[in-house]
N, C-alpha and C positions, 0 to 999 in steps of 0.2 A: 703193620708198620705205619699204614696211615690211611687214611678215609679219603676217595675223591672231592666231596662235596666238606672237606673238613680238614685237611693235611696236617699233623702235627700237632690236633685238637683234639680235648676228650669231653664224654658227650656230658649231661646228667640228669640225672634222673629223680625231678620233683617226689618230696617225702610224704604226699598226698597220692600219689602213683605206687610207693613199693608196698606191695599188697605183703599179706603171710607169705602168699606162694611165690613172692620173688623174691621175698626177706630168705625163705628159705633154700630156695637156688642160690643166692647169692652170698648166704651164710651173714648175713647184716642184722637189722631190726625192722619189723614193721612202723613205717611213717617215718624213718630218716632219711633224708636226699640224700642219695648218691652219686659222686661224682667218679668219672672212669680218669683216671691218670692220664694226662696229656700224653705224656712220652713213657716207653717202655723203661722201666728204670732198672733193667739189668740189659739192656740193649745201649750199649753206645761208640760199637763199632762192629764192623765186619765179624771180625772173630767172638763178639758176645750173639752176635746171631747165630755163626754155627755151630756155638756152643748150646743155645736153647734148642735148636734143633735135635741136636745131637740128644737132650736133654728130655725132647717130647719121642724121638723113634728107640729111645732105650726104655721107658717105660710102658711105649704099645707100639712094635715093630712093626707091625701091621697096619698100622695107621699112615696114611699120605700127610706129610706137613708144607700146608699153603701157605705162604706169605703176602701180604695185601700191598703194593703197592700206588701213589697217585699218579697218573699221570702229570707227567713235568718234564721240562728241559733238563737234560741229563739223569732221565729214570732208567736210560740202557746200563749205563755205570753201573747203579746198583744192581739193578736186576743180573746183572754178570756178577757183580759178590754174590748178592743171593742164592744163585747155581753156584757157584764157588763153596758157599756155606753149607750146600748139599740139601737143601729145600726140593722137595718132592713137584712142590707145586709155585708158579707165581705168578700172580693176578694185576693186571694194569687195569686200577680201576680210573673211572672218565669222571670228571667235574660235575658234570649237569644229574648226577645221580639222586633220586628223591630221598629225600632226609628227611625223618621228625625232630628231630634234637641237633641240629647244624645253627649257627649264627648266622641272620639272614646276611651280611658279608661276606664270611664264608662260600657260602652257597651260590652266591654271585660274583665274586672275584678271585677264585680259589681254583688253584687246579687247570687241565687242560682237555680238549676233547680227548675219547680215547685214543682214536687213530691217531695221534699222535705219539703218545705213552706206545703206544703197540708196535709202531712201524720201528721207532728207536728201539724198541726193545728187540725186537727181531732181527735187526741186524746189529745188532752188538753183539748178540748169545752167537750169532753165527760167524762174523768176524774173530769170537774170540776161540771157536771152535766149541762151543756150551750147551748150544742147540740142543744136542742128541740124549741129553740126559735131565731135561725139565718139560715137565707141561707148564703151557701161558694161556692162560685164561683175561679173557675181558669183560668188563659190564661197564653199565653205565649211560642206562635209557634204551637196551637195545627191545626192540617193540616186533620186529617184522622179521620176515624171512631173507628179508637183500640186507638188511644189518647184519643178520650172522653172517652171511655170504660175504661182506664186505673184511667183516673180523677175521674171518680163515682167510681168504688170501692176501689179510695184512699179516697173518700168522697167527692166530690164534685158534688152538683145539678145543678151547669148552669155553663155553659163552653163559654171564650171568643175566638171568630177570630177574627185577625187583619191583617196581611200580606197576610193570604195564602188567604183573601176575594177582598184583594186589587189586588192581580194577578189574580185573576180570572175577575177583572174591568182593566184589563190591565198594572199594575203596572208591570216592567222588572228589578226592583232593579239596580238602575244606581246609587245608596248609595249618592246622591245628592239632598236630599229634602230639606235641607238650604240654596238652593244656589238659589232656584224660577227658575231653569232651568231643570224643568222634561220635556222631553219630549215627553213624552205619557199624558202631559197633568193633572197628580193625584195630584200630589204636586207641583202646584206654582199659583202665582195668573196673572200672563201673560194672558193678553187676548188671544194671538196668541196661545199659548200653549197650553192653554185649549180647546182650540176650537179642539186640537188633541184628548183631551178623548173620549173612543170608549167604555167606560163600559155601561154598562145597569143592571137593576137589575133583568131580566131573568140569567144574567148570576150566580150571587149568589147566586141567589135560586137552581139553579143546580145545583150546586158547593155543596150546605150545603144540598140539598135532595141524590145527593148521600155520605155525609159522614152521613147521619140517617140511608142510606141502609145500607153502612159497618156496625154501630152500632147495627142495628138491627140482622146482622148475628154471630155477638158476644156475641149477650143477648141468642140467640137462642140456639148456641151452650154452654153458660155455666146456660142454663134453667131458665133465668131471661121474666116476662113477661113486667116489665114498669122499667123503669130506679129507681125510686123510691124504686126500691126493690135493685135495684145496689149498693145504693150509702152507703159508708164505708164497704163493705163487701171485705175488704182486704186477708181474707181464699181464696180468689179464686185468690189469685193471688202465683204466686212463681218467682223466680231470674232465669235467662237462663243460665242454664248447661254450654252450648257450651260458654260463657264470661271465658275466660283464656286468661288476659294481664296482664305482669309484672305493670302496673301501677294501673292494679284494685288489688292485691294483696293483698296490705296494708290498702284498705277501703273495712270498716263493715257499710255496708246501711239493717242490717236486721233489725235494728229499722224500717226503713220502712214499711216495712211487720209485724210489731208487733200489735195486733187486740187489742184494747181499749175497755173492758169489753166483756161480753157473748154477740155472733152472733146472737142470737135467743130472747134475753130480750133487749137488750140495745138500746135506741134510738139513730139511728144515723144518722137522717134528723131532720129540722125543722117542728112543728107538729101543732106550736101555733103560736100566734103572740107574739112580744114584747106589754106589758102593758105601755104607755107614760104618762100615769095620766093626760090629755092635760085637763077634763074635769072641773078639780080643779083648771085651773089658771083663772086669774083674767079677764083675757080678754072674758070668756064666759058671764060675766056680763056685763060686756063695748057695747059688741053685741047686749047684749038684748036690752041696754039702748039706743043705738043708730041704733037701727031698721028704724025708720022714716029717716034720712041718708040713709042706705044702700037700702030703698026700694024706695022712693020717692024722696031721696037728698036735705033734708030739713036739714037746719041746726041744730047744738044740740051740748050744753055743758054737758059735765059729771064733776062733782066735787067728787074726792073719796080722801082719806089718802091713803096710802102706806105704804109698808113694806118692807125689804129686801129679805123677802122672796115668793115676787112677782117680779118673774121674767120674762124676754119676754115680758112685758106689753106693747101693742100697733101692735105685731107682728101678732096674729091670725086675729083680727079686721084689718089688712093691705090687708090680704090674701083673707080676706071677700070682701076685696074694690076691690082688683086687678081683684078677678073672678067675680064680678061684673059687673066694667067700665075699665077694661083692665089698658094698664100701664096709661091714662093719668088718670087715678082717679076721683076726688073728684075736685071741686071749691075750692082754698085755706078760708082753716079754715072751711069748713063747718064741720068736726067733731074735738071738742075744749075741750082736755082732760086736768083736771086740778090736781096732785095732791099734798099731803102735807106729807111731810119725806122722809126716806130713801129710793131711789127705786134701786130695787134688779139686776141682770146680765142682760145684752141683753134688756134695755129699747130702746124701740124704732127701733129695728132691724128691717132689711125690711121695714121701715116706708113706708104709699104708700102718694101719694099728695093727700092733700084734709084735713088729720089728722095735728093737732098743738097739743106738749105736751108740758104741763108747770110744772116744779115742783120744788117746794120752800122748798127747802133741800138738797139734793146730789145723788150721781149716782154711782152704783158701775162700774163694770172691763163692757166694749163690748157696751158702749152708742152707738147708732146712728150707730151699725153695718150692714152694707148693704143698708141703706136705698135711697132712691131713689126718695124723695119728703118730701113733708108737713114739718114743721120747731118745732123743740125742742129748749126749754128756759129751763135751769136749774141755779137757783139762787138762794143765804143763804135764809132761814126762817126768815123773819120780826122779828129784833129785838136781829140779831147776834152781837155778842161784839168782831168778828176777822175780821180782814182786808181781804174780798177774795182774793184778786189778790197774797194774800201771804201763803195760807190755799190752800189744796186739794178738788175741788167742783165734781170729778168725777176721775174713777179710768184708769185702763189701755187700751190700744185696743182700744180706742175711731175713730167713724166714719171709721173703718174698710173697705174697697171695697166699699164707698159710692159713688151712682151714680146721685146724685140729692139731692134738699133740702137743706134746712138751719140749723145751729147749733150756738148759744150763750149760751156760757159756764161764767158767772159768779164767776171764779173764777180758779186755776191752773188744766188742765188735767195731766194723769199720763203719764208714756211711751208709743211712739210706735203711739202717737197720728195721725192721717188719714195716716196712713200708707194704700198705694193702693187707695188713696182716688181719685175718677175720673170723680167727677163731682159737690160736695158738697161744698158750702160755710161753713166757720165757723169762729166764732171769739171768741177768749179765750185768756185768762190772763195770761197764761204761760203754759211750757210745760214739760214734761220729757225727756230720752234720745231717740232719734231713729224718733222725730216727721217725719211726711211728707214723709217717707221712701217710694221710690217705686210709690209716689204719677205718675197719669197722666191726672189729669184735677183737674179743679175746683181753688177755694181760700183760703185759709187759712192765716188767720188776727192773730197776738199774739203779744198781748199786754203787754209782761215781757218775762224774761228771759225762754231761750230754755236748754236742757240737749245737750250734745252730741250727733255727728253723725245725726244732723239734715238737710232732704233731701236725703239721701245715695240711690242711684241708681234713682234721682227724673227726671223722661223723659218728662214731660210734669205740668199744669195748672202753679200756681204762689203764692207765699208765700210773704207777707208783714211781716218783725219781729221789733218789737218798740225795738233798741237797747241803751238803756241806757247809757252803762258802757260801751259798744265798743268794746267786748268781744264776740260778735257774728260769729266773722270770723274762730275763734280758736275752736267753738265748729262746722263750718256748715262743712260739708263734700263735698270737692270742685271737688270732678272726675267729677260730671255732671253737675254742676250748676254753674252760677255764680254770686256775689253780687254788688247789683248797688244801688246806692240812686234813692230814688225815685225823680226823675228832670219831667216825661214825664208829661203831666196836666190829660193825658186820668187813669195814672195811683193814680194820686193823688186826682183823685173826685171817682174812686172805690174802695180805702184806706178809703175816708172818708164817703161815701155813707154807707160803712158795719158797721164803727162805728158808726154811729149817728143809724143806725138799731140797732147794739148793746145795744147803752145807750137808745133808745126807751124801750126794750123789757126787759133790768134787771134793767135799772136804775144803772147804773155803776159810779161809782165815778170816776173810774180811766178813762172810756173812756169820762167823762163830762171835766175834767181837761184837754185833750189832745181838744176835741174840741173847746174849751176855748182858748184855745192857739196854735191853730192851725198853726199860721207862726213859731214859735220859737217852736214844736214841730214835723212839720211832717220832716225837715234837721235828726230827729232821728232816725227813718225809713230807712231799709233797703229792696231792692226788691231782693227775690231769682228767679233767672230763667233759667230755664232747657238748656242747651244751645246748641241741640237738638233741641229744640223746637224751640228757636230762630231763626235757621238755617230754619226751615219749616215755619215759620210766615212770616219771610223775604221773601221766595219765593212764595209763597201765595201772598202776597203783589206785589209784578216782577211782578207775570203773570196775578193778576185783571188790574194794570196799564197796560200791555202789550195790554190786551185786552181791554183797553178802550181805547187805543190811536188807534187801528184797527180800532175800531168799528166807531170813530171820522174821521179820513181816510175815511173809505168807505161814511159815509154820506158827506162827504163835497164833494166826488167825482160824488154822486149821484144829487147834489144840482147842482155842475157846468156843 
């Protein structure tokens, strides 16, 4: 949720830095900057967090889900949603934490110590009775063994390093990690550079076995036998006498040190697990049903209705596929999920390839979030009396961080639509405000009008938008992109290639009229394109030319 040394800030990451190998973690291009989204854009309250939650332990139950908090004044508050939203884990991170990508502002006026974030937080989870069902984690410069010692009996159970593990791998704080020019080799992606890293991971084991030793002569002397027994036992700590500075004068930190219920009854670790209820969704029947799939890879349609209150449908059965047959899944369409009505948050999240869902009705808030394969059709129920392309067929946050896969939307999506989207095709009827925000791969086809701000910070794939009225210039947000007709042919047969899949798979009126009249309609068409991206397609294209007239050279040299 937020960065110590950053709160509320997303990081980026210079386009002379993203190497192949991070283009291809991160599903982007090699050489475009990328930027991490400030704010989580399907998070913007309480219940959208224990909705992702809910959203990460149904597709790998097994998985602990941490959530990062900054220390601040009234971080107990949240951190009580947060155990409310059923978060495995949460972490109060500390200010002074080492950063390469923080604004030197940030960095320095941002955020609070940890003990702070930690003391509130521990008595809040325990006033509100929360305690016994989260672990709290801190970081944030902790270097020594009386830091950790300090952390458990301000209540915390797991403790992070980050710098002082990095200098012990040889990092020398040369305060230049975004500049790709570390020269010890830690932070940058220079092959020459790297090739200077001298860390080893003997050395951090030495490093963190002796801050256990220091810990250990601390539990000794305040007659603790396991950390366990440490942790919130704030009676044992007191303020140092000898602190007399006219600037500590005026601050009262004995809240601090203030013990949240009786020493000896009150629970002050986690004892239980969180309850997910995962066993009540719908997908544990999808599972059963489609057993012969997952053990054999035999094809299989399921037909069910739906509800709204079937949520995540398609997410657990993705996670089943993934640990399976890994990312590449499933044969397209071999599991062919069909349903009828309303279906409820987070359909199809984490889709994996192999899975198609079709559903003849509508979608609420987080369609197609994450996913990474197999293709979703959502289209009116046979026999609707509204025009979709001018009606709402699915709600906000649609194709969220998708990395793969297809999406036909029959009808208008709401705001925010494939915002981070970085690999997913999709073609829809219209949009809200904020579409394609952040996008860095993939296609996105829309076929009616867009809201506002559509594109903002777009560094990569490509957007086609059907502009009507001619009013598209005034809503796209022009810092990164730019708007071109579509003239190129290569562009104008993967314009048409996604409609005609379109009007295949919902039977679209509006996308049959435009095929129909295809010369006097595609002049409508507008191409957005990252320009950025441009700038790296074009040199991509230099240097295969480059190297094929070489390569043409050397054989004609070899010939004579």
């Amino acid at each position: 949720m937020a960065q110590g040394a950053k709160p509320g800030e997303g990081g980026q990451l210079p386009g002379h830095k993203v190497s192949a190998d991070i283009a291809r973690i991160r599903h982007t291009t090699p050489g475009v900057t990328l930027i991490s989204p400030p704010p989580h854009h399907d998070i913007y309250s309480i219940e959208d967090l224990a909705q992702l939650i809910y959203d990460l332990k149904s597709v790998n139950p097994e998985a602990n889900v941490s959530v990062k908090l900054v220390s601040e004044v009234g971080v107990g508050t949240i951190a009580a949603g947060v155990a409310k939203a059923k978060a495995d884990l949460v972490l109060i991170s500390g200010h002074d934490g080492g950063t390469g990508a923080s604004p030197l502002t940030s960095i320095k006026h941002s955020g609070l110590p940890w003990e702070l974030g930690l003391a509130e937080t521990q008595q809040a989870l325990i006033l509100n009775r929360l305690r016994d069902r989260i672990v709290v984690q801190t970081d944030g410069q902790l270097k020594t063994g009386r830091d950790v010692a300090i952390a458990a009996l301000l209540g915390a159970e797991e403790f992070g390093f980050g710098t002082s593990v990095l200098v012990t791998m040889g990092c020398i704080l040369l305060r230049k990690c975004h500049m790709n020019t570390c020269s010890v080799g830690v932070a940058t992606q220079d092959p020459a550079l790297r090739a200077m890293f001298a860390g080893k991971p003997e050395h951090v084991e030495r490093f963190l076995r002796f801050v256990a030793r220091e810990l250990r002569e601390f539990m000794a002397e305040m007659g603790f036998r396991t950390v366990d027994e440490m942790v919130g036992r704030v009676d044992r700590l007191e303020v140092q006498p000898a602190i007399d500075h006219w600037k500590a004068k005026g601050v009262d930190l004995s809240a601090v040190l203030m013990p949240a219920g009786d020493a000896k009854t009150t629970v002050r670790r986690r004892i239980r697990p969180q309850e997910h209820d995962l066993e009540s969704a719908l997908d544990v029947e999808l599972i059963r049903r489609a057993e012969g799939a997952l053990t054999k890879g035999q094809p299989v349609r399921i037909a069910l209705p739906i509800r709204n209150v079937h949520r995540t449908v398609g997410t657990r059965l993705s996670g089943e596929v993934a640990k399976r047959f890994g990312a590449q899944g499933l044969p397209d369409g071999t599991i062919d999920l069909r349903f009828t009505g309303s279906a409820g948050q987070s359909l199809g999240a984490f889709l994996a390839p192999g899975i198609s869902i079709r559903v003849e009705g509508d979608a609420n808030d987080y369609l197609a979030k994450g996913m990474s394969g197999g293709r979703i059709v959502i289209t009116p129920q046979p026999g609707s009396a509204f025009l979709p392309h001018r009606n709402i067929i699915a709600g906000n946050v649609v194709l969220y961080g998708a990395t793969g896969g297809e999406l036909y939307l029959h009808g208008v999506a709401g705001e925010r639509f494939a915002v981070r989207n970085s690999g997913a095709k999709a073609v829809v009827e219209g949009v809200g405000d904020h579409g394609c925000e952040y996008m860095t791969g993939g296609v996105v086809v829309v076929l009616g009008p867009t809201g506002n701000n559509f594109a903002a910070g777009m560094s990569g794939g490509l957007a086609y938008v059907y502009d009507e009225t001619e009013l598209f210039d005034t809503r796209c947000n022009l810092d990164m992109v730019d708007i071109e007709s579509v003239w190129a042919p290569e562009d104008a047969k993967t314009l048409r290639t996604m409609i005609e899949n379109h009007h295949r798979y919902t039977r679209s009126a509006r996308a049959k009229l435009i095929l129909e009249n295809w010369e006097s309609r595609l002049p409508l068409f507008v191409k957005v394109m990252p320009i950025d991206y441009r700038k790296v397609l074009e040199r991509m294209q230099l240097e295969e030319y480059r190297e094929t007239e070489t390569l043409s050279a050397t054989e004609e040299v070899y010939r004579g």
